[in-house]
C-alpha positions as MATLAB code, in Angstrom:
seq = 'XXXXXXXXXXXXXXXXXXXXXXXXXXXXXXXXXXXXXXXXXXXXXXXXXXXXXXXXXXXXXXXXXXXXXXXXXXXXXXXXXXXXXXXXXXXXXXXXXXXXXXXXXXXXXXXXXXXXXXXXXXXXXXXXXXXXXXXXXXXXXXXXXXXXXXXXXXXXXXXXXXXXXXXXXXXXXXXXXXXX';
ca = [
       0.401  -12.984   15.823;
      -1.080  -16.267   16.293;
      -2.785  -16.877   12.254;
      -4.787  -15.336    9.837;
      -7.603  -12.725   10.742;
     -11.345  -12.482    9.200;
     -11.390  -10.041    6.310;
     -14.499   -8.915    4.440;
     -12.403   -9.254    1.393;
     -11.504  -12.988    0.548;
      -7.786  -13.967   -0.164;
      -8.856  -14.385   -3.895;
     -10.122  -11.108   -4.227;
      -6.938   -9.745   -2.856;
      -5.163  -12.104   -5.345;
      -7.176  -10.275   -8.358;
      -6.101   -7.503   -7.221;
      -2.833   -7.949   -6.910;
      -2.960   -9.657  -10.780;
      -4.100   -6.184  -11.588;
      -1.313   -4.798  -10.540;
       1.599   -6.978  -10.690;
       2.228   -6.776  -14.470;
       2.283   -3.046  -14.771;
       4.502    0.083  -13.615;
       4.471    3.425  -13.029;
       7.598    3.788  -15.698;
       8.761    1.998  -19.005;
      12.137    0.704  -16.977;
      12.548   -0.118  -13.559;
      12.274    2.841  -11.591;
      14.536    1.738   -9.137;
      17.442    1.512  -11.632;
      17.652    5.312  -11.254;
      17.422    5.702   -7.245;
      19.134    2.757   -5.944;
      15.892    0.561   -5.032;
      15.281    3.897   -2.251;
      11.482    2.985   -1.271;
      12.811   -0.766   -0.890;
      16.181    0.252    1.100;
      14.174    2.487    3.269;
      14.409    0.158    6.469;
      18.308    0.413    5.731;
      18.406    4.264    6.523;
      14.573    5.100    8.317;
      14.171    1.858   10.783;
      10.527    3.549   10.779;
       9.949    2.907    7.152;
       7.804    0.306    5.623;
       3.987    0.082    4.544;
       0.654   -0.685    5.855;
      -1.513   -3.493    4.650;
      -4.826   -2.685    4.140;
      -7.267   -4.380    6.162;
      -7.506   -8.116    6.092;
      -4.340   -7.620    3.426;
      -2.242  -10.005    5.523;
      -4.829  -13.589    4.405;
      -2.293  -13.455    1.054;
       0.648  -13.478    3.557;
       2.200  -15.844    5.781;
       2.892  -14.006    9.223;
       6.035  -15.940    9.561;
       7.785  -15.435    6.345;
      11.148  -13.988    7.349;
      11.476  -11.718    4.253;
       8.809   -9.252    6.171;
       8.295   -8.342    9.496;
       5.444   -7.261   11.152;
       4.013   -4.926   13.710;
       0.061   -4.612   15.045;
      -0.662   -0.623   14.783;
      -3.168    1.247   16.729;
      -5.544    3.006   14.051;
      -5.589    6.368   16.058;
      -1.691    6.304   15.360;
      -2.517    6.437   11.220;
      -5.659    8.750   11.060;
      -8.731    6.775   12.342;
     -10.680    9.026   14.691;
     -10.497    8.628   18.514;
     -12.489    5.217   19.182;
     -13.193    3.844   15.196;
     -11.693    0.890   14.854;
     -11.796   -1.435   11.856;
     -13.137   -5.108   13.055;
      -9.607   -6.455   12.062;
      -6.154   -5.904   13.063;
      -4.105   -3.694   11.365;
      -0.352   -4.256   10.126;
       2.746   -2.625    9.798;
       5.200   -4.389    7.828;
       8.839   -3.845    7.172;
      10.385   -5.410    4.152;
      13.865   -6.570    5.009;
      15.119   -5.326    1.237;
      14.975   -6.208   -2.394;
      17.246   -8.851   -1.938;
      14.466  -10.505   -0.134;
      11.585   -9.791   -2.075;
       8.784  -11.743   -3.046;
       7.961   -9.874   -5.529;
       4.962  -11.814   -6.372;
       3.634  -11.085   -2.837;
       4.334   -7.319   -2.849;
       1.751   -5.476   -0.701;
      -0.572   -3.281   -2.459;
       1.311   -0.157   -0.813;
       4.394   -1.301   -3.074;
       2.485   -1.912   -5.883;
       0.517    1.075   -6.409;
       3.754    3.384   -5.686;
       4.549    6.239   -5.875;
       0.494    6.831   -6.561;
      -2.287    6.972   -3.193;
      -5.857    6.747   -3.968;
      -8.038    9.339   -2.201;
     -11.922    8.904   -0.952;
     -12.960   12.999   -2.049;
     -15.644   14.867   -0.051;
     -18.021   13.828   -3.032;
     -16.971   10.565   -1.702;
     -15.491    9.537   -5.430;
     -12.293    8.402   -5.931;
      -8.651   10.014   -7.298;
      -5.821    8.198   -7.712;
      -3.060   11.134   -7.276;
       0.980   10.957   -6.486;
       1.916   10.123   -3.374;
       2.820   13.941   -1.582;
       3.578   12.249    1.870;
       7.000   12.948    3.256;
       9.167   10.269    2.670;
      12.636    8.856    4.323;
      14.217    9.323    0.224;
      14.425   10.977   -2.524;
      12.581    9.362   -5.477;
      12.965   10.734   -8.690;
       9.817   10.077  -10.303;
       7.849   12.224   -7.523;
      10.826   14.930   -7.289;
      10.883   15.531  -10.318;
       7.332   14.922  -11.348;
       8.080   12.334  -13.929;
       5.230   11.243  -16.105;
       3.637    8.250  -15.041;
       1.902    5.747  -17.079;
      -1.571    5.893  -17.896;
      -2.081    2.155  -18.066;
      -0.574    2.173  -14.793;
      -3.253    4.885  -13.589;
      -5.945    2.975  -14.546;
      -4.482   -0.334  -12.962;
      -4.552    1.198   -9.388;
      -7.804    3.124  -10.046;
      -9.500   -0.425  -11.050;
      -7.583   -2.278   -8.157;
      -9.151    0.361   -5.409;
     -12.515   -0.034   -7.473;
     -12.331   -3.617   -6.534;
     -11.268   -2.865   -2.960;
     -13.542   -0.105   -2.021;
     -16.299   -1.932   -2.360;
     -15.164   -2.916    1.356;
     -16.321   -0.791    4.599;
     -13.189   -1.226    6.184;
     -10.915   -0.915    3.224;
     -13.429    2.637    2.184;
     -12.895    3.879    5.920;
      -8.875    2.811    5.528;
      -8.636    4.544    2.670;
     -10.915    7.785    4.140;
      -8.863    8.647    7.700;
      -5.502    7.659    6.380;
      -5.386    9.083    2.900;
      -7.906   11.372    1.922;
      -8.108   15.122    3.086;
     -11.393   15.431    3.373;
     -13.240   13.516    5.342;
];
């Protein structure tokens, strides 16, 4: 990791973004209150958990903050067809726990949980609940908890914002959406 890579979305687009979405969540409380901070613990009990930044993500992060670490992934490995590749480098990062958090630099994974968007075959997008299999138990998916609408509409007008990007479109397409 030697610096920052070129992203067709500038930092301060990112930083909208995440303004969107750092005053709202998916519950009235703190969802963690009920499950023990699971999705931030993960690294403590699945040394495979953690999040992917979408594409040119890491400009509104330094690389060597020590409260994340970070791995280069190879896009086949998350969904991108043999031989499509986005034009920048894609990142897995590992939060080292809440303790640590920077919660004003939460990636937009963390933000926008326990919701995904989705690119349908109509090519419009749904913002649904995450149904991936997870490394926990959280409460609010198990048990199909309500979630917010103002919260909704936060992530569906964050992706608005960040669709309008190729790469961030084709991220979203081969990693989250069935159809393709």
């Amino acid at each position: 990791m030697t610096g920052k890579l070129n992203a067709m979305i500038d930092k301060e687009t990112f930083e909208k973004v995440y303004s969107i979405l750092g005053g709202v969540t998916p519950e009235d409380f703190d969802c963690g209150s009920i499950c023990g901070q699971a999705c931030c613990r993960a690294i403590d009990t699945d040394p495979d958990s953690g999040m992917i930044l979408l594409p040119g993500e890491d400009s509104v992060h330094e690389l060597t903050d020590p409260w994340l670490s970070w791995e280069d992934i190879d896009p086949e490995d998350i969904g991108y067809p043999e031989g499509e590749k986005p034009p920048v480098q894609l990142w897995f990062v590992k939060c080292k726990g809440p303790e640590h958090c920077k919660r004003s630099k939460r990636p937009i994974q963390c933000r926008i949980f326990p919701l995904l968007p989705r690119i349908l075959k109509n090519g419009k997008l749904k913002i649904e609940r995450n149904n991936m299999e997870l490394p926990y138990s959280c409460p609010i998916i198990d048990g199909n908890a309500a979630i917010k609408p103002e919260f909704e509409e936060a992530v569906k007008e964050a992706f608005t914002i960040l669709l309008a990007d190729k790469d961030i479109w084709d991220f979203v397409k081969y990693c989250y959406s069935d159809e393709q």
